[in-house]
C-alpha positions as CSV (number, residue, x, y, z in Angstrom):
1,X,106.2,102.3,82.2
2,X,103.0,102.3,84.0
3,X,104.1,103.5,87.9
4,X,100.5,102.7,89.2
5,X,97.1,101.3,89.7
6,X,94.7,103.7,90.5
7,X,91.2,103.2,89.4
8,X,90.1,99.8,89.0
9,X,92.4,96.9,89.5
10,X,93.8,95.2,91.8
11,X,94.6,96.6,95.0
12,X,98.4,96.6,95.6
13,X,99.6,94.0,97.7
14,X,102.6,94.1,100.0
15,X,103.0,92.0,103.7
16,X,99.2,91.1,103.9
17,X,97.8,94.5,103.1
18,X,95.9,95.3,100.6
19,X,95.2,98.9,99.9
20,X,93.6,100.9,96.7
21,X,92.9,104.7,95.8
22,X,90.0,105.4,95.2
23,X,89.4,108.5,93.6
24,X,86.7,111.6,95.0
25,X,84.1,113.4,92.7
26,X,84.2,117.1,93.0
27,X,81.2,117.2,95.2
28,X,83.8,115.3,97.5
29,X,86.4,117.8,96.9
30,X,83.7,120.7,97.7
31,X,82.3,119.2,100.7
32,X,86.2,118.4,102.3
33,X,87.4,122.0,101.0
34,X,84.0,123.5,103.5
35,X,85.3,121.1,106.5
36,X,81.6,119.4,105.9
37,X,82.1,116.0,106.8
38,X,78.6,114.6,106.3
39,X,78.9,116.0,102.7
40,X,81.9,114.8,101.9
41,X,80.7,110.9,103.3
42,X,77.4,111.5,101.6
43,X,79.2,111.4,98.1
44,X,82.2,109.4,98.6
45,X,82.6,105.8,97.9
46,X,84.0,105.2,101.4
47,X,83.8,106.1,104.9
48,X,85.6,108.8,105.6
49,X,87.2,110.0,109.7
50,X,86.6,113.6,110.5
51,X,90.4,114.0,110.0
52,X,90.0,114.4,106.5
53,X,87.7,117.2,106.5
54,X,90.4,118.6,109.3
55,X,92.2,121.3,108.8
56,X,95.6,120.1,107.7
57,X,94.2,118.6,104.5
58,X,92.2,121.3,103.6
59,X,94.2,123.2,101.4
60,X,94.5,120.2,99.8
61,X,90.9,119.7,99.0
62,X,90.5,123.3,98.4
63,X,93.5,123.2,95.5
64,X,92.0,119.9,94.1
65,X,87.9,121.3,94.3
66,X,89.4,124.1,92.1
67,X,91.1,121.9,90.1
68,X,88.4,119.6,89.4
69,X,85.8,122.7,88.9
70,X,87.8,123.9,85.7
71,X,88.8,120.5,84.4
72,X,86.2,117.9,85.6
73,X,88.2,115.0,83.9
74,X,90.9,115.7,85.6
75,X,89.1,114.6,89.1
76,X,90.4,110.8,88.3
77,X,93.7,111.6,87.9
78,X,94.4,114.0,91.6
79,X,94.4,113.0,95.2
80,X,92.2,110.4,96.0
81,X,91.2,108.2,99.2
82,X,93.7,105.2,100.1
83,X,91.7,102.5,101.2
84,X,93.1,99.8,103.1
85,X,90.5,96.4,102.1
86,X,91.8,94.2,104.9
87,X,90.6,96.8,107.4
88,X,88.2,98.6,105.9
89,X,89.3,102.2,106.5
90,X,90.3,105.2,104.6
91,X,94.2,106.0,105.9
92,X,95.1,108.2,103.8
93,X,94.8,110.8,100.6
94,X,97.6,110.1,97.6
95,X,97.2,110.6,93.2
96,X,98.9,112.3,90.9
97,X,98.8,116.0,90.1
98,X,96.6,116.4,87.4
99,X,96.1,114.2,84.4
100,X,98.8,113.3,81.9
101,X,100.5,116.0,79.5
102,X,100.6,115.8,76.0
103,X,103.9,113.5,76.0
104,X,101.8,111.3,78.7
105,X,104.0,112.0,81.5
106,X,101.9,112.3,85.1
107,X,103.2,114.2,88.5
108,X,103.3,111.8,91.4
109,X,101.7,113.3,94.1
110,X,103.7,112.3,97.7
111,X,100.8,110.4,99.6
112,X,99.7,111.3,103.0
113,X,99.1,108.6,105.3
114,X,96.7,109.0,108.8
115,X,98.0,106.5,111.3
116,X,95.0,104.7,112.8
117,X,96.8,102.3,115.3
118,X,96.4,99.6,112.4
119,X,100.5,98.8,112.1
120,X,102.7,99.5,109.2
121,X,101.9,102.4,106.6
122,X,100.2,100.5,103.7
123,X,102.0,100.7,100.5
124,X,101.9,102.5,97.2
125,X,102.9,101.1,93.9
126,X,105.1,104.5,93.4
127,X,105.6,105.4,97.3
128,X,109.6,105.2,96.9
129,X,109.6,107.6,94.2
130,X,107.8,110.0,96.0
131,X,109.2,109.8,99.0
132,X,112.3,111.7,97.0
133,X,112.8,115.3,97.9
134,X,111.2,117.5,95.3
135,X,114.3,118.8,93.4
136,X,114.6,114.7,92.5
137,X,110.8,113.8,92.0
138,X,110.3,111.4,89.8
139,X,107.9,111.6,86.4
140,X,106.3,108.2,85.6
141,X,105.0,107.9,82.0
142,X,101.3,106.5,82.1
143,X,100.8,103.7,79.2
């Protein structure tokens, strides 16, 4: 059971939105881990809003620039940039927790969305999964 599109694809469409993730190099994850915006927008493939290189995702990127410093594949698999196409803003950070294991079996992240005033919070091909409290997360087997 595939959960999700990631990388590539088609964006997931729900009630006229169309929204992707979009997944951050680890110069990305560097740059956002330092609070250095202009880094971070230097090397990403989007614009991002000074609220991601904020303090309240920080630990985030700082977890995830770790991460993707010992296991450089495993920068397409974590948190990644939700990009909304219809209004062409980053609104959010959402991915898994690390690439498959052996048995294929992924970690779904819980996404974080930043309201920007643009109406409903975009959807996520495994966003009712997450949204379960930890002790009933769900596992998604990739492929």
């Amino acid at each position: 059971m595939i959960v999700g599109e990631c990388a590539g694809g088609e964006p997931e469409r729900r009630h006229g939105q169309q929204v992707r993730i979009l997944h951050l190099a680890a110069p990305a994850f560097r740059a956002l881990a330092d609070g250095d915006l202009d880094a971070a927008n230097a090397v990403s493939p989007v614009p991002l809003s000074a609220y991601f290189a904020g303090p309240e995702w920080r630990s985030v990127w700082q977890m995830r620039n770790e991460q993707a410093q010992h296991d450089p594949a495993s920068a397409a698999w974590v948190t990644g940039i939700i990009w909304d196409e219809r209004r062409q803003v980053a609104v959010g950070r959402a991915g898994y927790h690390g690439p498959p294991d052996v048995s294929g079996m992924v970690e779904i992240g819980l996404p974080s969305i930043r309201h920007t005033g643009g109406g409903a919070t975009p959807g996520l091909p495994w966003r009712r999964c997450c949204s379960a409290p930890p002790a009933n997360r769900k596992y998604a087997r990739c492929g």
